[in-house]
C-alpha positions, 0 to 999 in steps of 0.5 A, spaced: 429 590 713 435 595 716 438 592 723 437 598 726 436 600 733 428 602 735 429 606 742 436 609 739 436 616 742 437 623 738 445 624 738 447 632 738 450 634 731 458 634 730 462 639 727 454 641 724 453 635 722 447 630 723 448 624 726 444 618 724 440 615 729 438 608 731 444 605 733 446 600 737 450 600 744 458 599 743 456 596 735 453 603 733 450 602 727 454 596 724 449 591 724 445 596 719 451 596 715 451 590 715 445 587 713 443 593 707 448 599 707 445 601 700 438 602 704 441 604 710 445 609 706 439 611 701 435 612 707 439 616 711 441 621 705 433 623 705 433 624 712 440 628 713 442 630 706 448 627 703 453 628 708 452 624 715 455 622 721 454 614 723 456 611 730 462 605 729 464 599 733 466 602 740 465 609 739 468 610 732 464 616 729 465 616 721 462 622 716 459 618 711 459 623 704 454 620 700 455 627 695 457 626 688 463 630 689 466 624 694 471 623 688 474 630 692 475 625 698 481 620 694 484 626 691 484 631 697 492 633 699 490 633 706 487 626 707 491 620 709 490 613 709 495 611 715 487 609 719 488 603 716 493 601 721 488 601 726 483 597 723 486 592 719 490 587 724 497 588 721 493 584 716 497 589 711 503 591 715 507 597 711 505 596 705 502 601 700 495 601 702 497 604 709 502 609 706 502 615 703 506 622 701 514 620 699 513 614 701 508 611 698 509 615 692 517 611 692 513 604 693 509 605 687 514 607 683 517 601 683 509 597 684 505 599 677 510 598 672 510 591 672 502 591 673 500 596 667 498 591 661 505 593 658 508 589 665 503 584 665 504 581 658 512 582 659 510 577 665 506 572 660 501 573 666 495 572 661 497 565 657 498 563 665 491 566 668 487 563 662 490 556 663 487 556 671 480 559 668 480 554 662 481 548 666 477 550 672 472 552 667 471 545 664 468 541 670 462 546 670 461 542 663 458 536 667 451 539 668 452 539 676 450 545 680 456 549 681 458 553 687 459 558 684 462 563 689 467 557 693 469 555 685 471 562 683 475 564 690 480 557 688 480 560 682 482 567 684 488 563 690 490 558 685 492 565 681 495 570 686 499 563 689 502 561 682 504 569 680 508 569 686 510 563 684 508 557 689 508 550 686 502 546 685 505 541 690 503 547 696 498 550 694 493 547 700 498 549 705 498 555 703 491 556 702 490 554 709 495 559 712 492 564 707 485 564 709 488 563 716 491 570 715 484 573 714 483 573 721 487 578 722 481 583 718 477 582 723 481 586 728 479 582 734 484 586 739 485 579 744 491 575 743 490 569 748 491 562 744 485 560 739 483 568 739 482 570 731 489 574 732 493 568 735 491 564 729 491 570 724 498 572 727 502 565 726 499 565 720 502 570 717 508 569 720 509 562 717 506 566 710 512 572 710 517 567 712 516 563 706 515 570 702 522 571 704 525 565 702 522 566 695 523 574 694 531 572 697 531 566 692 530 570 686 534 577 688 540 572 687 538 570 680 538 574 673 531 578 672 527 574 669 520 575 666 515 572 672 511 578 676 516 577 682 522 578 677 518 584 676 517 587 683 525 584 686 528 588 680 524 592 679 526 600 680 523 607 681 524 613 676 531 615 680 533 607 681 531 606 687 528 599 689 524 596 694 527 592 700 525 585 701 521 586 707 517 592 703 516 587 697 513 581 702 508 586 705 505 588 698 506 581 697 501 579 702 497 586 700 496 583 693 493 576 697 489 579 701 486 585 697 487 581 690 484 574 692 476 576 695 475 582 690 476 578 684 472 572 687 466 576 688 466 580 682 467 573 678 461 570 682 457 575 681 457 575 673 456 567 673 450 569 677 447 574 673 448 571 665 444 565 669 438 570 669 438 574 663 439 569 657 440 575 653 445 577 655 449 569 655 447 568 648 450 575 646 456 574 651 457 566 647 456 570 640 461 575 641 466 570 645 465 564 639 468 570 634 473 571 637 475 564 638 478 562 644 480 566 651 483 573 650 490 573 653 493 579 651 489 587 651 489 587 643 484 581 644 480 584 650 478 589 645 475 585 641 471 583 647 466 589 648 460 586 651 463 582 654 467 588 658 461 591 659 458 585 662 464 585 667 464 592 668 456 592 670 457 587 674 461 591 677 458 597 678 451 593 681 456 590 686 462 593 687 466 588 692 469 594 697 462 597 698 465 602 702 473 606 702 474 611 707 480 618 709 483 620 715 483 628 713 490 631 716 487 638 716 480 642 714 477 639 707 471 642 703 466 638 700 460 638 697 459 646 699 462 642 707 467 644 710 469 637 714 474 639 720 481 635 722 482 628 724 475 626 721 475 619 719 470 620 712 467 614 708 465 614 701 459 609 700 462 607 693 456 602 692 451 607 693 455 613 689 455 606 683 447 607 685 446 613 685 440 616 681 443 622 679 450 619 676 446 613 672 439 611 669 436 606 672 440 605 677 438 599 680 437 595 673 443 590 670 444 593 663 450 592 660 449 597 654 450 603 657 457 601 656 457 600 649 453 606 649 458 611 650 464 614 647 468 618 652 474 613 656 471 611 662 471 617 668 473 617 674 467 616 677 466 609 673 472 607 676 470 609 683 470 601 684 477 602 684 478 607 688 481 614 685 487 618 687 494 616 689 491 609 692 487 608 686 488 599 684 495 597 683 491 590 681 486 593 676 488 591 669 490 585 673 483 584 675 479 587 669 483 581 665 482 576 669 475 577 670 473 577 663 477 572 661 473 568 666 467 570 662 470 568 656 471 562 659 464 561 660 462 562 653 467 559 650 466 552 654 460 551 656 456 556 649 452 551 648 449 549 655 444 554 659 445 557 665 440 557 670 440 559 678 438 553 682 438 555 688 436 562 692 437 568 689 442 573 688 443 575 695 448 579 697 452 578 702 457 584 706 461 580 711 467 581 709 466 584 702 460 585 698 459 577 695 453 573 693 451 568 698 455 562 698 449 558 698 448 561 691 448 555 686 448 555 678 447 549 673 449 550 666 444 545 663 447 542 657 439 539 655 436 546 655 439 549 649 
């Protein structure tokens, strides 16, 4: 049921464009966002075509453009990301994601190297991730029910914090001021004492200032071959480095945007392998070939259907469900001519729906991934983002989530996994996760 305002009057078009009706006052039409936007969306395309406006919080008017030609979007010269500024908190300071042109341009020179796969193995980051899954993993095996979205997200943290390098003995303090920092994101503007900006603000103060210490730390020491290594010393095409104040900023960038993307795609997996047991028992077959947990790209390969489960896991539930553009000047899409300060939204979860792009759009089927024989497309990637901005963590994320899966297999094979409580139910607050009420068992009887 969409959450949408029943006496919510016509609203003149803007620019030439509709605006979707029933919306709420102040709140506009969040709470339908909120509650199923992939409804909302599908609804209000029918209604209005594939580009619409929508009301925001307080006033924000946003152009939805639901067209297959969003992807124009993401790679236009004459859209900015600077809105993020706005809407985040301070959550991402002056990281990369708030940047755009010649600076972030000089950022990422320096940021992909160490997370193409080339840089991920030079780091020796799949031994170590594959170590935190394995042994995480292994309490599965005792046929309890598992709170699957709670274990994947310390799975996910206990790998963001041991890749910048955190001790074991930290990792609660740290995750106490991390999950503290989130506050941040809800953009909540008051800053009296025990507001959610007070306690997101002196959280990240203690995070940066602890971040500091480690990026100061290692400057002072030889390269070496962890990820931060990578990032310290780490130079652009022209010899350029990244200041430490830059660096402890993409730092807390990857906690925030690496730590809940990855958590929930991995939720959703376990859920989805519990109720399909064909696609388990292919999962276990093919991962007991291999013999042990991929830790390196040439070993991911051998992997193919346990990618294509990742992948479709993926496309069902993309962890952002929306990305959004400021555009800088007049920008032509989908036949439109978008005018100037437009804030544009690509619906990446209903462009991963989208009845035109994929047969049988809503239906779990990892074969139309082994299907093909071209490399993926941009617009198979589009959970990713595309453009300049496309995902710094996406071979990160890609190995890390199929290795989880491998894990599974690899451990509990020979266990049935089966969904105990409720449903697959999606949830959109902050990101689009299963419920957390969602439990799975893995039955070491029933097989």
């Amino acid at each position: 049921m969409l959450l949408l305002n029943p006496l919510g009057s016509y609203t003149p078009k803007i620019a030439g464009f509709d605006v979707a009706t029933g919306a709420f006052p102040f709140v506009g039409h969040l709470p339908a966002l909120a509650s199923d936007p992939l409804a909302f969306v599908r609804e209000a395309e029918g209604r209005y075509g594939p580009l619409f406006f929508i009301q925001g919080g307080l006033g924000l008017r946003i152009l939805i453009c639901a067209h297959p030609d969003a992807l124009g979007v993401f790679k236009s010269k004459v859209v900015s990301s600077s809105y993020m500024r706005d809407v985040d908190g301070g959550a991402f300071g002056e990281s990369s994601i708030v940047q755009d042109g010649k600076v972030h341009q000089r950022m990422r020179a320096v940021l992909n190297g160490p997370f193409t796969p080339r840089g991920l193995a030079a780091a020796e980051i799949g031994p170590l991730v594959a170590e935190i899954i394995e042994r995480r993993v292994r309490r599965f095996a005792a046929g309890a029910p598992i709170a699957v979205l709670s274990e994947t997200r310390e799975i996910s943290l206990e790998i963001i914090f041991r890749l910048i390098g955190i001790e074991d003995r930290d990792l609660s303090a740290w995750r106490k001021r991390y999950q503290q920092t989130t506050l941040l994101l809800l953009n909540v503007p008051t800053m009296l004492p025990g507001s959610p900006r007070w306690w997101g603000s002196r959280a990240k103060r203690w995070i940066d200032a602890r971040l500091s210490e480690h990026v100061h730390a290692e400057r002072a020491r030889e390269p070496g071959r962890s990820l931060l290594s990578a990032l310290v010393h780490g130079k652009g095409e022209a010899g350029e480095t990244l200041a430490d104040h830059e660096i402890v900023d993409n730092l807390r960038l990857l906690l925030l945007a690496g730590h809940e993307t990855s958590a929930s795609t991995m939720a959703w997996v376990a859920g989805l392998l519990a109720q399909w047991p064909d696609a388990w028992a292919r999962l276990t077959e093919e991962v007991r070939a291999l013999g042990r947990i991929p830790t390196n790209p040439s070993e991911l390969r051998k992997l193919p259907f346990t990618e294509a489960v990742f992948r479709e896991a993926l496309r069902l539930y993309p962890p952002v469900p929306f990305d959004a553009r400021l555009t800088e000047a007049d920008l032509h899409i989908g036949g439109r001519v978008v005018p100037k300060d437009t804030l544009v939204s690509i619906p990446i979860l209903h462009l991963s729906r989208h009845r035109d792009l994929h047969a049988h759009p809503d239906e779990f089927m990892p074969d139309r991934w082994l299907a093909r024989r071209e490399p993926l497309t941009p617009l198979e990637l589009i959970p990713f983002g595309a453009g300049p901005h496309f995902c710094l963590g996406y071979h990160l994320a890609c190995m890390e989530i199929m290795q989880f899966a491998a894990a599974l297999a690899l451990i509990l094979g020979r266990q049935t996994p089966r969904v105990v409580a409720r449903t697959l139910t999606p949830r959109y607050v902050p990101l689009l996760h299963p419920s957390s009420a969602l439990r799975v068992v893995f039955d070491p009887s029933a097989r």
